[in-house]
Z-matrix of the N, CA and C atoms (Angstrom, degrees):
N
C 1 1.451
C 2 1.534 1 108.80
N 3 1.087 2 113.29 1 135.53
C 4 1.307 3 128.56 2 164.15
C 5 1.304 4 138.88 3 -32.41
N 6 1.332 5 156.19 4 148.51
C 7 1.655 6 126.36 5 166.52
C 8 1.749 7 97.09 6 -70.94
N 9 1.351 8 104.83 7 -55.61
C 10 1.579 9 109.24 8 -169.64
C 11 1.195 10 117.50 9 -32.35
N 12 1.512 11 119.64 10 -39.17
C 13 1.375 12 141.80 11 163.95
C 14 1.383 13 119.98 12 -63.30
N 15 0.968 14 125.86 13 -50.62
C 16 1.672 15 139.59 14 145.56
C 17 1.613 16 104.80 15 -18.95
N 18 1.288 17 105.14 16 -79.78
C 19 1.234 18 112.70 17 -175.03
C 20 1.584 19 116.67 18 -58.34
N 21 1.281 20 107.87 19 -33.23
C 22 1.517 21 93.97 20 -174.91
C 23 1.594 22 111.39 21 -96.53
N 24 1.449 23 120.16 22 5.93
C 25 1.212 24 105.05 23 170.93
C 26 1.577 25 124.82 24 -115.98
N 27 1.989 26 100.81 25 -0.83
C 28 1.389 27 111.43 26 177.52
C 29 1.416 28 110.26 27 -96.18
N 30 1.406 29 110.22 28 -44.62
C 31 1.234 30 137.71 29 152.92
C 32 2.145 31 93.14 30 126.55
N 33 1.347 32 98.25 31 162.89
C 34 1.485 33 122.40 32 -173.37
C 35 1.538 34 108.66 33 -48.92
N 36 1.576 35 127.76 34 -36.64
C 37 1.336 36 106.68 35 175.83
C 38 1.666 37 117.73 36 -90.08
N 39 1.456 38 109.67 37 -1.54
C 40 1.479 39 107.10 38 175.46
C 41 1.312 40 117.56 39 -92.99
N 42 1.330 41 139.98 40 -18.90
C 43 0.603 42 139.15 41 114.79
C 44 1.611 43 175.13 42 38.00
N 45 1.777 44 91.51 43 -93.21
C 46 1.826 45 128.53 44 159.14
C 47 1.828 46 90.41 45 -69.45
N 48 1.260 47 92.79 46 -61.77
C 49 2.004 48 106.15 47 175.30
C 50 1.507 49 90.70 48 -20.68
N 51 1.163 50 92.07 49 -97.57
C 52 1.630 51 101.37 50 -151.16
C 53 1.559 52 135.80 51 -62.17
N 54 1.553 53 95.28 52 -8.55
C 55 1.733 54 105.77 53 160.91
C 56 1.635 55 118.92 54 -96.16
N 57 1.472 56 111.23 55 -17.31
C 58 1.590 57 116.65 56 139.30
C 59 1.657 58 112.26 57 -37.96
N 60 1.570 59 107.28 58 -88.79
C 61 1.279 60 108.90 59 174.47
C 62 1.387 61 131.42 60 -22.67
N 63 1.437 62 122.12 61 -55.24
C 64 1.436 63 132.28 62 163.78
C 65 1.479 64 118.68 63 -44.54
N 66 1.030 65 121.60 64 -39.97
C 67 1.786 66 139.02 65 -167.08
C 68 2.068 67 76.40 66 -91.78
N 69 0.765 68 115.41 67 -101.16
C 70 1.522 69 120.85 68 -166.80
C 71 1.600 70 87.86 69 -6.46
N 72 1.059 71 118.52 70 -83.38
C 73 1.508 72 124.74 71 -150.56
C 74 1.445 73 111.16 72 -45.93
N 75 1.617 74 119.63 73 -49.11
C 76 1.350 75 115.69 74 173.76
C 77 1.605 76 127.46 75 -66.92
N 78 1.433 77 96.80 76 1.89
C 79 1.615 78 109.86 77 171.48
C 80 1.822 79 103.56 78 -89.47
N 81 1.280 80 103.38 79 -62.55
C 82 1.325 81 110.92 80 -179.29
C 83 1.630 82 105.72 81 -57.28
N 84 0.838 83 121.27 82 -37.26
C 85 1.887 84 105.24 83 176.43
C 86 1.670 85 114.03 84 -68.51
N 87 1.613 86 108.32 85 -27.18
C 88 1.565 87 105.32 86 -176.11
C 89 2.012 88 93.83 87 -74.11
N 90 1.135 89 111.11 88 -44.04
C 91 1.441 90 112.79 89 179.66
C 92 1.358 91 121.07 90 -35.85
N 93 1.652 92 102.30 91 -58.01
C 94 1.687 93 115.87 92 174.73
C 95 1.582 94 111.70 93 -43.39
N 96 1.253 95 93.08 94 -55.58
C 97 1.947 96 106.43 95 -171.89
C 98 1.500 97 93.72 96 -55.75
N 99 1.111 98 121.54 97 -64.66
C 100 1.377 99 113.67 98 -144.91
C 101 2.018 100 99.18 99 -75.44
N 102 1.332 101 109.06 100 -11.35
C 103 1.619 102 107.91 101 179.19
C 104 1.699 103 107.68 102 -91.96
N 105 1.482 104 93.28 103 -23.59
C 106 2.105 105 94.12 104 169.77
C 107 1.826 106 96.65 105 -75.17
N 108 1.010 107 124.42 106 -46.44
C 109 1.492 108 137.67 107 -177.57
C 110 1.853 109 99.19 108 -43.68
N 111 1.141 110 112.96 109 -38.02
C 112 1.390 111 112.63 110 -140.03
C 113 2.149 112 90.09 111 -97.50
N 114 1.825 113 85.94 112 -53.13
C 115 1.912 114 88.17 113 177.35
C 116 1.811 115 113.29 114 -64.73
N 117 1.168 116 118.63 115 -22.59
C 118 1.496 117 108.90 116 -173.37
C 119 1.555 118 86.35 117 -94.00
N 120 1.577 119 148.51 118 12.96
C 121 1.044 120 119.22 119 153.25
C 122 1.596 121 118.10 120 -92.53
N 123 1.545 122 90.47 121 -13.74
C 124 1.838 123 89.84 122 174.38
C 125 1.410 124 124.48 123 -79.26
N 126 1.189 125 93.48 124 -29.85
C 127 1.814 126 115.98 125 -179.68
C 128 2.026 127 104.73 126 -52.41
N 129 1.539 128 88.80 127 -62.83
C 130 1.492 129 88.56 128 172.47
C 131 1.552 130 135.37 129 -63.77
N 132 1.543 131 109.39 130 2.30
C 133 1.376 132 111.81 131 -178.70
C 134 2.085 133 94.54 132 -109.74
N 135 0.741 134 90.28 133 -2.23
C 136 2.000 135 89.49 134 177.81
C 137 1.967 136 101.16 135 -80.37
């Protein structure tokens, strides 16, 4: 399916929603990593 199609059958704010959501998430997973990244470097200096 199409986006154009997307859009015209979910309609324009569901949409914006859910390719927000998509972008959010691949931010929030680099976040996680880099905050597990960050406590197992403190852990190892105790």
């Amino acid at each position: 399916m199409e986006w154009i199609e997307v859009v015209n059958n979910v309609g324009f704010p569901i949409a914006i929603s859910c390719y927000l959501l998509l972008k959010i998430e691949v931010k929030l997973n680099k976040l996680i990593s880099l905050i597990h990244q960050t406590l197992g470097h403190e852990e190892s200096r105790s």
